[in-house]
N, C-alpha and C positions, 0 to 999 in steps of 0.2 A: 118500914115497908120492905118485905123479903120480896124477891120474884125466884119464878121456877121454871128453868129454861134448859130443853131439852136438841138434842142432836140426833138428826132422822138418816138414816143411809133411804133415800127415795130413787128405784128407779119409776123413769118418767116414758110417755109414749116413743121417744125417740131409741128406748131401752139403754139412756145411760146414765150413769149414776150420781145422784147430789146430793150434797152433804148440806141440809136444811136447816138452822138453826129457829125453832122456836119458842115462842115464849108462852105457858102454857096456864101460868096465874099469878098475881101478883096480889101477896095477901097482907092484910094490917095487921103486921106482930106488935103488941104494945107491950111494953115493960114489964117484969123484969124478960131479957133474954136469956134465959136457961137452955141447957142440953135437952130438957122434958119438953119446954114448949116450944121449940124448933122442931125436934123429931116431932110432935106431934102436927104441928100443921104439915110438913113435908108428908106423914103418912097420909094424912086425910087429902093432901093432893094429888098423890099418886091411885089411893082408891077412887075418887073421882074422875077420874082420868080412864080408870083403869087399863093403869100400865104397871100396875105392880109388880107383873112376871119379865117386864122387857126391859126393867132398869137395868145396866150394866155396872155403871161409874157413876160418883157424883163428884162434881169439882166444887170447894168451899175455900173462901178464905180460914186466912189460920188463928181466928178468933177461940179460944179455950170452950165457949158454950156450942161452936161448929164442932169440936172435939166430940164432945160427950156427946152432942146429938148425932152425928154419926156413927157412933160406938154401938146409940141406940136402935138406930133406923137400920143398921149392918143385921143385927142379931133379928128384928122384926121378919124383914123379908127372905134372912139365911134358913130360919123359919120352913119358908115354903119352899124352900130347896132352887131360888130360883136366882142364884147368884153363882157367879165364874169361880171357883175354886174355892169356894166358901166364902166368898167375900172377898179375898186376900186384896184383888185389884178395885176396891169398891171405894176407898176414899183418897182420893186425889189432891194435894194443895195448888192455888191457883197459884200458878209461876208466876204472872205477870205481879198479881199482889205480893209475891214475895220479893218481887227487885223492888217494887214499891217499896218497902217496908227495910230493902237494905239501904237504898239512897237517902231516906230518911235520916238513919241511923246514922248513918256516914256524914250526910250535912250538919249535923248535929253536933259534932264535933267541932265543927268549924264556924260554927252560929256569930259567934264575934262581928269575924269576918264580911261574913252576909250580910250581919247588921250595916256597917261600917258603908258597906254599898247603898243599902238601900233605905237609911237613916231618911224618915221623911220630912225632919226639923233641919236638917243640915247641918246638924250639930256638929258632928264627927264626919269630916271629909276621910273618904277614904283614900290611902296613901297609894303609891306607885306599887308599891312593894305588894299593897294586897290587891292590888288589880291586877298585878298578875298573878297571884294565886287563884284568883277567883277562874280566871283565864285557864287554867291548870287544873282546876277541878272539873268546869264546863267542858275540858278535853275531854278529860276522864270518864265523865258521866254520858258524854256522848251516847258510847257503846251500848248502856243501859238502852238509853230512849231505843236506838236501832234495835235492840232485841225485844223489848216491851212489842214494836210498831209489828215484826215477824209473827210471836207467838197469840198477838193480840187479833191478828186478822179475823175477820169472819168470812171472807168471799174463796176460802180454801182452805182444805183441813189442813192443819197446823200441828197436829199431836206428836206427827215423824220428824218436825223439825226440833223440836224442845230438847234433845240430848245435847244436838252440837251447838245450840246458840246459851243455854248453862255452861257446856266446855270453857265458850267464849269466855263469859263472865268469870268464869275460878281463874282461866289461865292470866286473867285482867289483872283480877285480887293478888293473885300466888307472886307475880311480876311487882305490882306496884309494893309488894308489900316488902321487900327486900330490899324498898331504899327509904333510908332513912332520909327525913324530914317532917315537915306540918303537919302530909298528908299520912301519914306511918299511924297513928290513932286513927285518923280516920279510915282508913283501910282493915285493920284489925276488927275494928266494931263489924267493918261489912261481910269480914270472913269469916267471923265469928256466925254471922244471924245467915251467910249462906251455909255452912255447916251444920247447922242447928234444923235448922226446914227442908234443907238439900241433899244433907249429908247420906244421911238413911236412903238407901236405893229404892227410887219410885221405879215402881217394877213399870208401870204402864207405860209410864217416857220413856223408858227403854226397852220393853218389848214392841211399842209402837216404831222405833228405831231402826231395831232389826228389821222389820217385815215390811221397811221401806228396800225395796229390789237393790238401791246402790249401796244400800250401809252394809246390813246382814251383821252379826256381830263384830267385823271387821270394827261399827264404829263403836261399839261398846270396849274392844279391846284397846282402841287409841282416845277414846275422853277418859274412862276410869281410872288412870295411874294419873292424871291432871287434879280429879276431882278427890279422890282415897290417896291413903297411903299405898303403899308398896303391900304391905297384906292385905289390907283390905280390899284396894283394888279386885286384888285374886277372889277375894271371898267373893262379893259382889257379883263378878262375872259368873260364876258359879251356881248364883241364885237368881241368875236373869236365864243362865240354861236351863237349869232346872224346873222352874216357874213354864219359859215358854213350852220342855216337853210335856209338863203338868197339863196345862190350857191345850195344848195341839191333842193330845190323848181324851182331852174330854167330848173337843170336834170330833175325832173320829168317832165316839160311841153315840152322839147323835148323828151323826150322819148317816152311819148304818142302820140306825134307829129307824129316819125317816126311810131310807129306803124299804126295809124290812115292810113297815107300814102300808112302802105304796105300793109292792110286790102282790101285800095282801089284796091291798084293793081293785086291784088290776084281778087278780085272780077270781076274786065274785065277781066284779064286773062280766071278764070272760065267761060263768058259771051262767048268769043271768038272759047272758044273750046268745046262749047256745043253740037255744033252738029257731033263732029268727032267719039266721041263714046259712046253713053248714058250708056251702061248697065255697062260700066268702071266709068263712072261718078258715076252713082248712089253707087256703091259697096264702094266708100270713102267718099261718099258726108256727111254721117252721121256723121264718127268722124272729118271731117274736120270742120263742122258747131260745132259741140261740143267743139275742139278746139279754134273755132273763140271767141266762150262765154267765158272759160275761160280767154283768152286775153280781152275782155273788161270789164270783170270784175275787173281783176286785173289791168287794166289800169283805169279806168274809176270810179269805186265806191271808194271811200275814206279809209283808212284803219283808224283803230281806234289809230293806233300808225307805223308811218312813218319808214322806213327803216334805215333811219339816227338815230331815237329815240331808233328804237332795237337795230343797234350795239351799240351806246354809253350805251345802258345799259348792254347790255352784260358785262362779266368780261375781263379785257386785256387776250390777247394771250400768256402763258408765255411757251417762245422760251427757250429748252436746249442749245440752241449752237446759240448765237446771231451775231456771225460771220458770220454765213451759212445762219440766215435767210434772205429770199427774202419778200421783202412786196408786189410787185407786182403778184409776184406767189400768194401767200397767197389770195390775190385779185381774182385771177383768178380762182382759187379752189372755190372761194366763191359766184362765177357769178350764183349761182342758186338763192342762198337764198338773195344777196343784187345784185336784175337785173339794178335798178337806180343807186347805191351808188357804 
């Protein structure tokens, strides 16, 4: 049983904005689970729906048959032209499944152990020695659950937090893993499977990062040298600028799109209702046409430094109470001075 569950930006009568999570169908895949018959029930749910053109991202565990079907459902709807840079940011792995899948790994290591606790014959008493390790590992693993409980939430969007609570977890891995003991295998297996699913720069975690008002690439340049090496690091950051001027340059070509659009329409409209009352026409005709200049101006002439350019130079946002802050509000307070971004 797959379900298909989607993320609404809704503003609501009050005109402010929430971040909706729906569930949109929940369909009986039966055996076998292929790349084919996952892309296909995902397309027939989104034609139903039809939301075909407003997909953005999809988030899937890291099952090998999610692989290929997203490879295939990428190229379906790249199709209709109606994906963010061709797709580039369109398949997502879920974070929270991937600490899943490293704690696993890590426990597994130390299975013995575990056993020894929780022997339900009482065969094998567990020793002093392994009650505190078990004690040592439940430190360890702490962190995981606190970061799982952040990027797990649903009552606030969570996508601007995912850089720096992965930071957490490597700089956890990179630390425990330079002391030798017990835990030294088990560490390596877990830095191993976050390398592996991690490692490769999820553009979207980190351009959702950025365009949180406090980070701005400041927090891309202090997690990367944690998470990469020393060159890589560099490359990385490299292709999260790149990528975000890629995405900001597409906003602006619809933006100006739609405005173009509404200029038009305004202009028959005006056409239409020319003759119902002149001397009311002429009394607004002036600032309305002054109006229209400054729209194509600011749509139209090039600025000497891009919208994207000023915030990232701007200084981060620094929030007194970072529990309280909202990014999207923040966003919205800021809809005059960034109308693209």
């Amino acid at each position: 049983m797959d379900d298909a569950t989607t993320n609404v930006d809704e503003a609501n009568q009050n005109k402010e904005k929430d971040v909706i999570e729906c569930t949109l169908n929940f369909c009986d895949v039966p055996p076998p689970h292929t790349g084919v018959v996952i892309c296909d029930v995902l397309q027939k749910c989104l034609v139903e729906w039809e939301i075909e053109d407003k997909v953005w991202t999809v988030f899937v565990d890291n099952a090998e048959y999610n692989d290929a079907a997203i490879r295939m459902l990428n190229d379906n709807l790249a199709y209709k032209n109606s994906l963010a840079l061709n797709g580039k940011l369109f398949h997502v792995r879920c974070c929270a499944h991937i600490l899943k899948l490293l704690v696993q790994d890590g426990l597994s290591e130390i299975e013995d152990i575990i056993f020894n606790q929780r022997d339900p014959t009482y065969t094998f008493l567990p020793s002093e020695e392994d009650c505190e390790k078990v004690k040592e590992v439940c430190s360890f693993l702490e962190e995981f659950n606190k970061v799982t409980k952040v990027i797990s939430s649903t009552e606030y969007p969570t996508s601007n937090l995912f850089l720096a609570e992965l930071y957490n977890i490597k700089k956890l891995l990179n630390e425990a893993h330079e002391n030798v003991g017990y835990m030294q295998a088990m560490v390596s297996k877990m830095k191993k499977k976050f390398d592996k699913f991690l490692g490769d720069c999820n553009l979207l975690i980190s351009i959702a990062a950025v365009l949180d008002p406090r980070n701005k690439m400041k927090l891309v340049e202090w997690c990367f040298p944690e998470i990469y090496s020393t060159s890589d690091a560099i490359e990385q950051m490299t292709i999260v600028q790149e990528t975000l001027s890629m995405l900001y340059n597409e906003y602006v070509e619809a933006y100006r799109a739609k405005n173009v659009d509404t200029k038009i329409s305004g202009a028959e409209n005006q056409r239409e209702g020319s003759s119902c009352n002149v001397s009311g026409k002429i009394k607004v005709r002036r600032r309305a046409q002054f109006y229209s200049y400054i729209r194509y101006v600011d749509n139209i002439i090039e600025q000497v430094k891009s919208e994207l350019d000023v915030c990232l130079e701007d200084g981060g946002y620094i929030c007194e109470d970072d529990e309280k802050f909202d990014a999207l509000e923040w966003w919205k307070m800021s809809n005059m001075k960034y109308r693209v971004l």
